[in-house]
Each structure stands twice: as C-alpha cells, then as structure tokens.
C-alpha positions in Angstrom: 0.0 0.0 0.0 1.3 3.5 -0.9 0.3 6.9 0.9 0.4 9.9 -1.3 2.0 12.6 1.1 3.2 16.3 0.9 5.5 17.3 3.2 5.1 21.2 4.2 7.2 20.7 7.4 11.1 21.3 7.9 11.7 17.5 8.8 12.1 14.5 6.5 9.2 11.9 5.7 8.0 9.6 8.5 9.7 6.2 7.9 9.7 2.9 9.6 12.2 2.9 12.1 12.4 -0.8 12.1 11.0 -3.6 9.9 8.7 -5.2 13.0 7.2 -1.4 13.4 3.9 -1.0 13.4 3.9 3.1 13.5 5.8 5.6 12.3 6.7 8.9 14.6 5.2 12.4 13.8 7.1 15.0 14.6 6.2 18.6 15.5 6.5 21.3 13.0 6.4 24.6 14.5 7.5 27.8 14.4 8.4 28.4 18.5 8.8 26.0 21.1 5.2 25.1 23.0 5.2 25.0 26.4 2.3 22.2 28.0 1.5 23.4 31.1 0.1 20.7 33.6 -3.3 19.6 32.0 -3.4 22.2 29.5 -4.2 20.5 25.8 -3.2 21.7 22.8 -3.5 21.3 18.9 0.7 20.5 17.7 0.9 20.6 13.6 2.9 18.6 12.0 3.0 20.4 7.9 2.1 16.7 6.5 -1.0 16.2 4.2 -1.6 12.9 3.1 -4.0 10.6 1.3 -5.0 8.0 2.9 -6.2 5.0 0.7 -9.6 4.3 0.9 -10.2 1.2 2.8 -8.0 2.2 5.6 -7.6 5.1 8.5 -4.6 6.5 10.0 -4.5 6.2 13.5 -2.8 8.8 16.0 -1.7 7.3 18.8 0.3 8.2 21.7 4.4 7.6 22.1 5.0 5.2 24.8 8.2 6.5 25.7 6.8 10.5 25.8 3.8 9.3 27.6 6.2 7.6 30.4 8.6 9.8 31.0 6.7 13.2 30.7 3.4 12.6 30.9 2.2 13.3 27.6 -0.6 11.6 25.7 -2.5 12.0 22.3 -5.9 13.2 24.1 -8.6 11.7 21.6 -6.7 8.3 21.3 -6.4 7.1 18.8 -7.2 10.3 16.3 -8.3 9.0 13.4 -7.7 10.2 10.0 -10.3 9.7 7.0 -9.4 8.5 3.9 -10.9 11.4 2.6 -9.4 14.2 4.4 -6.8 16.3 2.9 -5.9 19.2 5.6 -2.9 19.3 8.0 -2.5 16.3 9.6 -2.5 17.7 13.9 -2.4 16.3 16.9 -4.0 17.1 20.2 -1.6 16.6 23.0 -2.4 16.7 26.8 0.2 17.1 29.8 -1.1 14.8 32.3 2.0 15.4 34.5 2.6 17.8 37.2 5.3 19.6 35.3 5.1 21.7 32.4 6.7 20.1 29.2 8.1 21.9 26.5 7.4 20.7 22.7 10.2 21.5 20.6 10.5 22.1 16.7 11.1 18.2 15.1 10.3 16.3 18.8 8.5 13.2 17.9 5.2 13.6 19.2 3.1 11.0 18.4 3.2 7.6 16.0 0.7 6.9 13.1 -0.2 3.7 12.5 -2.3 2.8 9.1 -4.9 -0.3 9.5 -8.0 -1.1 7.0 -10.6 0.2 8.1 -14.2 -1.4 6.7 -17.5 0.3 6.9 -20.5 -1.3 9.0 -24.1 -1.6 7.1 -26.5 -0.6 9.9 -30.3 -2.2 9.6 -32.5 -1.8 11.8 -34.4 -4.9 14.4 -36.8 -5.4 16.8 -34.5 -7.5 18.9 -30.7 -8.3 19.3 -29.9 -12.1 19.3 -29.2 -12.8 23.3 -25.8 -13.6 24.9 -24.2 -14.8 28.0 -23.3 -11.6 28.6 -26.2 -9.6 27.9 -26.3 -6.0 29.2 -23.9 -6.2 31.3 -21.2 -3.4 31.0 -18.2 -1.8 32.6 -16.4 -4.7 34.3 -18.9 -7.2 34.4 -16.9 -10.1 32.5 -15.0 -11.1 34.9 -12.9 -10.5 38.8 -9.6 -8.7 38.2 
C-alpha cells in the first residue's frame, strides 16, 4: 500500500524505524517551542498532508516513551484520519503530569499507524440475538 504525502514541514518523511514497526513517529512542525503546562491541551501541527487509501484510516496514537517519561498523551486516542481528508495532519496533546513540558520544533510527538478500516451496514431490528453476557457493561466479565 502507498500513501500519497506532501510534506510542508522542515523535517524529512516519516519512515519505519524498524521492519517489525507498526507506526511511524510524527514529529512537530512549529515555528516556536510550545510550552504544555500541567493539564493544559493543545493542537501541535505537523505540515504533512496525506492521502490515505480508501479502505484504511490513520490512527494517532500516543508515544510510549513520551507518555512515560513526561506525561504526555495524544488526548482523543487514537485520532483517526479519513481517507478522505486532505488538511494538515495535527495532533492534540495533553500534559497529564505535574510539570510543564516543552514541545520543541522536530520532537516526535506521536506515532501513526495505518490499518483497514471497513465500513458497517446498519439495519434496523426489533431484537438483538441474546448472549451470556447480555447487558452487562463496565467490568462485568470477569474478577480482576
């Protein structure tokens, strides 16, 4: 599968860092540094504009190693990004620490990962087919 990409930022192309990688890292592209004060969101650019093949989303997801150390998370994980959307591709991050963070120009902020994505045909019954399970919700398959 291809992506059809233009890259309006200062930094080079997202790539694969390794061949087992499921993501690859977005990085910031900004004009000033961003300081994230203690759970204080914001919307970070990153000057890429893709096409995503229809069929399949790109995912935003969180870094693992940013959200550890720092405290910094993608705050509608994962984003998703239609195939048919063309603007700026952004991300929304959120300092769940106690400590401001500063986002810098080119800092990997988040990872996108690019999964097919099928649509659902919706019709409408009178009753759903019953289950062991039935209504039960939030925590109610099983003890810790």
């Amino acid at each position: 599968m291809t992506v059809e990409i233009i890259n309006k930022s200062r930094h080079s192309l997202p790539k694969y860092e390794t061949v087992a990688s499921a993501g690859v890292d977005l990085r910031a592209n900004i004009d000033a540094p961003i300081v994230l004060k203690p759970l204080e969101r914001c919307l970070v650019k990153t000057g890429l504009f893709m096409a995503i093949p229809v069929g399949f989303e790109g995912q935003v997801r969180p870094r693992s190693g940013l959200a550890l150390k720092s405290g910094i998370t993608v705050l509608n994980s994962p984003g998703t990004i239609d195939a048919d959307y063309r603007g700026e591709v952004g991300v929304i991050l959120i300092n769940l620490s106690n400590e401001p963070f500063t986002i810098q120009d080119g800092e990997r902020i988040a990872q996108l990962v690019v999964n097919k994505c099928e649509q659902a045909e919706f019709y409408l019954v009178d009753e759903l087919t019953v289950t062991e399970r039935g209504e039960g919700g939030f925590g109610s398959t099983g003890v810790n």
